[in-house]
C-alpha atoms as an extended CHARMM CRD file, in Angstrom:
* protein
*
       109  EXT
         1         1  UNK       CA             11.5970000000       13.6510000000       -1.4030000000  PROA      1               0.0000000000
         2         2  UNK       CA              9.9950000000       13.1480000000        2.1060000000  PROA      2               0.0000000000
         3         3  UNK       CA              6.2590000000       13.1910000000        1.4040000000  PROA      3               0.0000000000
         4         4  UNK       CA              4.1120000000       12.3050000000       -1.8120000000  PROA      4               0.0000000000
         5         5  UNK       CA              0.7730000000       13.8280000000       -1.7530000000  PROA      5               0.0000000000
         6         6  UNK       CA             -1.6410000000       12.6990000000       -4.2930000000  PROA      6               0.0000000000
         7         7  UNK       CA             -5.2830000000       15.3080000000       -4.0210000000  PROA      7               0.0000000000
         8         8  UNK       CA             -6.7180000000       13.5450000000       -6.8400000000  PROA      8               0.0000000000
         9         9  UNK       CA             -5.6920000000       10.9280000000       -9.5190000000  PROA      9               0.0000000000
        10        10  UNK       CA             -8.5370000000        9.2840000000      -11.1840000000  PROA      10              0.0000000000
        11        11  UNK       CA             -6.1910000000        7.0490000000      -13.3960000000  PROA      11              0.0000000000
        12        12  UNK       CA             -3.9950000000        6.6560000000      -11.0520000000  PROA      12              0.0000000000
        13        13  UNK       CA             -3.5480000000        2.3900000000      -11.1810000000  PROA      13              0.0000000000
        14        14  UNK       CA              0.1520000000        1.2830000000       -9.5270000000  PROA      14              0.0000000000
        15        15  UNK       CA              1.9150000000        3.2980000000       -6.4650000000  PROA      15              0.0000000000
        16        16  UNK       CA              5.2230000000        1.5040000000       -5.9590000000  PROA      16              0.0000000000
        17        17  UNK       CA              6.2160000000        3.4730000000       -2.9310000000  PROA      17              0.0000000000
        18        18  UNK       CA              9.2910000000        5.4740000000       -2.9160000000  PROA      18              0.0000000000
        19        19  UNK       CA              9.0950000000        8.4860000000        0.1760000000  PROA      19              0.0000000000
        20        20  UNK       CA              8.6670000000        8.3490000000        3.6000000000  PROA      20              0.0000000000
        21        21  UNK       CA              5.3730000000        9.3920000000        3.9840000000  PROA      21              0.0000000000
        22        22  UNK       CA              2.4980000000        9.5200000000        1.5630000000  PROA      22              0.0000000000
        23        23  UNK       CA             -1.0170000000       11.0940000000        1.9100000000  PROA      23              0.0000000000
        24        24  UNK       CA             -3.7520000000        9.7600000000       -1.2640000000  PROA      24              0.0000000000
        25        25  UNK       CA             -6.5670000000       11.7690000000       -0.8190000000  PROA      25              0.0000000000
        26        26  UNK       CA             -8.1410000000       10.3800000000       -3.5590000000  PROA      26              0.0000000000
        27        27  UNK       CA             -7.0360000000        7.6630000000       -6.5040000000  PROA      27              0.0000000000
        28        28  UNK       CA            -10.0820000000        5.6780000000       -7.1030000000  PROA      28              0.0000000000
        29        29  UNK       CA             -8.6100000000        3.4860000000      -10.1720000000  PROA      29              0.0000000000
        30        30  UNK       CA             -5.7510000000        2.3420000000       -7.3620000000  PROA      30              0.0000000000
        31        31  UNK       CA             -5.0160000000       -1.4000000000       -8.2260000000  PROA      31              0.0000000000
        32        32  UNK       CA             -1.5770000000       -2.0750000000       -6.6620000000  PROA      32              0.0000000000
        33        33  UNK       CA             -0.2180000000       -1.4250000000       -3.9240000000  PROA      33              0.0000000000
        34        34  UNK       CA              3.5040000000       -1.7930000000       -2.7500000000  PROA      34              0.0000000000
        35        35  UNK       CA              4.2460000000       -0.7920000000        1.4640000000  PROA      35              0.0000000000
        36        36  UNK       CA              6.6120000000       -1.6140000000        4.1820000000  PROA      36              0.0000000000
        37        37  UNK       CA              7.1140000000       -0.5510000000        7.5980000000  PROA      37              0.0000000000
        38        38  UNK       CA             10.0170000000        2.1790000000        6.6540000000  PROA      38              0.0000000000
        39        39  UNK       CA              7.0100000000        4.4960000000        5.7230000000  PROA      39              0.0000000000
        40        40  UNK       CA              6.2430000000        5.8830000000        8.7320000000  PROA      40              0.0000000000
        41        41  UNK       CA              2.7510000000        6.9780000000        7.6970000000  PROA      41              0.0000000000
        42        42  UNK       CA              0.3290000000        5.9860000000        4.9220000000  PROA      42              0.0000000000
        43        43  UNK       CA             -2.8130000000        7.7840000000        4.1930000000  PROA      43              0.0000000000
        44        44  UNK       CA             -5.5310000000        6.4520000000        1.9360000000  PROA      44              0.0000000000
        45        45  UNK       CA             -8.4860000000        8.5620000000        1.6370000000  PROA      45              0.0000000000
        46        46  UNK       CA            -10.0880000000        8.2650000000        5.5230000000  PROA      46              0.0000000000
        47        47  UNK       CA             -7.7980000000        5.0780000000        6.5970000000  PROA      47              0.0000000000
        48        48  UNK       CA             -4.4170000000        5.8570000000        8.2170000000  PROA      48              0.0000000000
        49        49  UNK       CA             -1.4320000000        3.6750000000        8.6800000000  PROA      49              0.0000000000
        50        50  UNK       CA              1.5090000000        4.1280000000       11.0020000000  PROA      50              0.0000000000
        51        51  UNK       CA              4.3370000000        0.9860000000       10.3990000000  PROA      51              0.0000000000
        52        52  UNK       CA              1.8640000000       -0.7720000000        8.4200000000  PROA      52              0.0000000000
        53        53  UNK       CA             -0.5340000000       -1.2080000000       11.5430000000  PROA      53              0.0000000000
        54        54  UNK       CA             -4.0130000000        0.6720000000       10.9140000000  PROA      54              0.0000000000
        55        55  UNK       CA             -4.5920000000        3.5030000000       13.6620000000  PROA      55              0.0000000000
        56        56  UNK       CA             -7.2840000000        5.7230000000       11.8800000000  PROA      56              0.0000000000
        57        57  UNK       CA            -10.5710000000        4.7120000000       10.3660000000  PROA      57              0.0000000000
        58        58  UNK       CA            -10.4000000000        1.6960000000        8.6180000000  PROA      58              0.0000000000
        59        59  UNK       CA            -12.6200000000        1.6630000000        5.8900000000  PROA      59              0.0000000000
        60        60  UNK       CA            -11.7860000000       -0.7570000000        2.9430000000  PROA      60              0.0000000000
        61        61  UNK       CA            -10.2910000000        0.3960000000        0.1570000000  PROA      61              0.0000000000
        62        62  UNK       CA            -12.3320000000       -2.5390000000       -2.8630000000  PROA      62              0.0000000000
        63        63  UNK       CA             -9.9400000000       -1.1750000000       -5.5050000000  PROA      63              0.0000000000
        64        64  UNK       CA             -7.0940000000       -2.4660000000       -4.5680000000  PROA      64              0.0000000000
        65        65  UNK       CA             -6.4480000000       -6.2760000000       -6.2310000000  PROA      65              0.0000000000
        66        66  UNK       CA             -2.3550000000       -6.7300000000       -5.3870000000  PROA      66              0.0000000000
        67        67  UNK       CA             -1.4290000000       -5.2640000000       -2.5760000000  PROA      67              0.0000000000
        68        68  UNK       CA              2.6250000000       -6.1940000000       -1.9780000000  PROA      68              0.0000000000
        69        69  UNK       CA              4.4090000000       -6.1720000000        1.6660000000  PROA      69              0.0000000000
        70        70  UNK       CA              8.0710000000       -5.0880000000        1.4490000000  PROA      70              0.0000000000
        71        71  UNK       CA              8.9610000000       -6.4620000000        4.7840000000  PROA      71              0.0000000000
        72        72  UNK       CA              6.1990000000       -7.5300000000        7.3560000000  PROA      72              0.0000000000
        73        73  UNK       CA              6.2930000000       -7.0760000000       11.1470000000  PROA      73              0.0000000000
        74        74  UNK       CA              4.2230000000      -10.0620000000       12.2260000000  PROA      74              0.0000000000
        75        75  UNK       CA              1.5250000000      -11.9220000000       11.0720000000  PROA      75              0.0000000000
        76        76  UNK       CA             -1.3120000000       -9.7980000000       13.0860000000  PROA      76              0.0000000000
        77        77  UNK       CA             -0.3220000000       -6.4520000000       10.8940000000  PROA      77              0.0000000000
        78        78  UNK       CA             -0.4150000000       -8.3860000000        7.5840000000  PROA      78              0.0000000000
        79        79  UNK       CA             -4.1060000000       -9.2120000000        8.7610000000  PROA      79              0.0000000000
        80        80  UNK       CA             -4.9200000000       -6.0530000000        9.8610000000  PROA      80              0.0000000000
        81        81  UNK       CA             -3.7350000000       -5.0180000000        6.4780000000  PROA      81              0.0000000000
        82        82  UNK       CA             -5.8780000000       -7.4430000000        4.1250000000  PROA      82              0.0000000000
        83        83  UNK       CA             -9.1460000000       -6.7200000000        6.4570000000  PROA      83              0.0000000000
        84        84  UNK       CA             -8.5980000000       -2.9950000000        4.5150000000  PROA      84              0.0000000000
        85        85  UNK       CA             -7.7900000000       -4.0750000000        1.1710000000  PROA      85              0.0000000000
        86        86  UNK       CA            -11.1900000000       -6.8540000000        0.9020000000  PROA      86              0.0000000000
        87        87  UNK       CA            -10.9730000000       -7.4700000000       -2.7250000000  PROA      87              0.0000000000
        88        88  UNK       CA             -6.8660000000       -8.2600000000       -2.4690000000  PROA      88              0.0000000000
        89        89  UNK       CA             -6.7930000000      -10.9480000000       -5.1440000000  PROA      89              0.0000000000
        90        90  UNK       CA             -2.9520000000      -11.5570000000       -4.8710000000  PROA      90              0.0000000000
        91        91  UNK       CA             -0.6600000000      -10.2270000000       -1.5040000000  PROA      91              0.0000000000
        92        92  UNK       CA              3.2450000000      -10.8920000000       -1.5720000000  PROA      92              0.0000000000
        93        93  UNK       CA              5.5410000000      -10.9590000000        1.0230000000  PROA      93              0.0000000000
        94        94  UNK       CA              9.2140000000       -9.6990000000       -0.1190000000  PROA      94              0.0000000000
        95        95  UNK       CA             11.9280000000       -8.9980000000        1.3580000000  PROA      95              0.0000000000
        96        96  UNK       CA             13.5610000000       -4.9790000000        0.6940000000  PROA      96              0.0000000000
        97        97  UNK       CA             16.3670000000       -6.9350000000       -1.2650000000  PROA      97              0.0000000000
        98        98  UNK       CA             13.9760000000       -8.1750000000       -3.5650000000  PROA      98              0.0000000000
        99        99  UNK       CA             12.0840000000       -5.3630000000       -4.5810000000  PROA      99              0.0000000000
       100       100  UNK       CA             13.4600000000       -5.3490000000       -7.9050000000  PROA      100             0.0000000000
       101       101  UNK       CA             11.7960000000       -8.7260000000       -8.2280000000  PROA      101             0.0000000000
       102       102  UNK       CA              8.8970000000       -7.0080000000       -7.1490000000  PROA      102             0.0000000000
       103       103  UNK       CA              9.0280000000       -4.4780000000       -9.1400000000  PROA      103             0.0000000000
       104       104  UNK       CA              9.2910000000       -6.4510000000      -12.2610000000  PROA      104             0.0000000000
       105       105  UNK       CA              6.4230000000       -8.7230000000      -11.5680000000  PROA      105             0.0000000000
       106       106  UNK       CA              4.1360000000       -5.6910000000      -10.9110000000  PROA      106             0.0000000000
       107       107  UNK       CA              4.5810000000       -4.3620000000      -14.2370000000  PROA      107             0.0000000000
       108       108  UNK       CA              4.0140000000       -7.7000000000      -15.5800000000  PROA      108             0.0000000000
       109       109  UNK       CA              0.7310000000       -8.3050000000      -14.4000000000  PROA      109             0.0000000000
């Protein structure tokens, strides 16, 4: 699978990503968040990401309370990033060999 489009998903609550691009028009219940910079695009609702750098509106998303970075850049796009997500409670860092790591602790929370 290439792209994951998500129209509507009240409930939705975890997005562990897993294609190459993916388009979520609207998930309002969205509490974590996994992303690197192999997704070439992100869309959440208005704000658009390209390589984890923000180059469409950037509107913050409040729902989001874990966001987790498989793989970061630099330290500028992991800023840009949080300046979306305001109410980020918890952001991690992982490396793409980790992500089972990652994986695990998200369903633990």
């Amino acid at each position: 699978m290439r792209e994951l489009v998500i129209v509507d998903a009240p409930l939705l609550e975890s997005l562990i990503q897993c294609v190459r691009v993916i388009r979520i028009i609207r998930a309002p219940k969205l509490r974590t968040l996994a992303y690197d910079d192999h997704i070439p695009i992100l869309q959440l609702g208005t704000r658009h990401f390209e390589k984890m750098v923000v180059v469409g509106p950037s509107g913050a998303m409040r729902s989001v309370k874990i966001l987790g970075l498989l793989t970061a850049p630099d330290l500028g796009s992991v800023t840009g990033l949080l300046k979306c997500f305001p109410c980020v409670k918890l952001y991690i860092v992982v490396r793409l060999s980790s992500l089972l790591n990652f994986i695990l602790h998200m369903c633990c929370v």
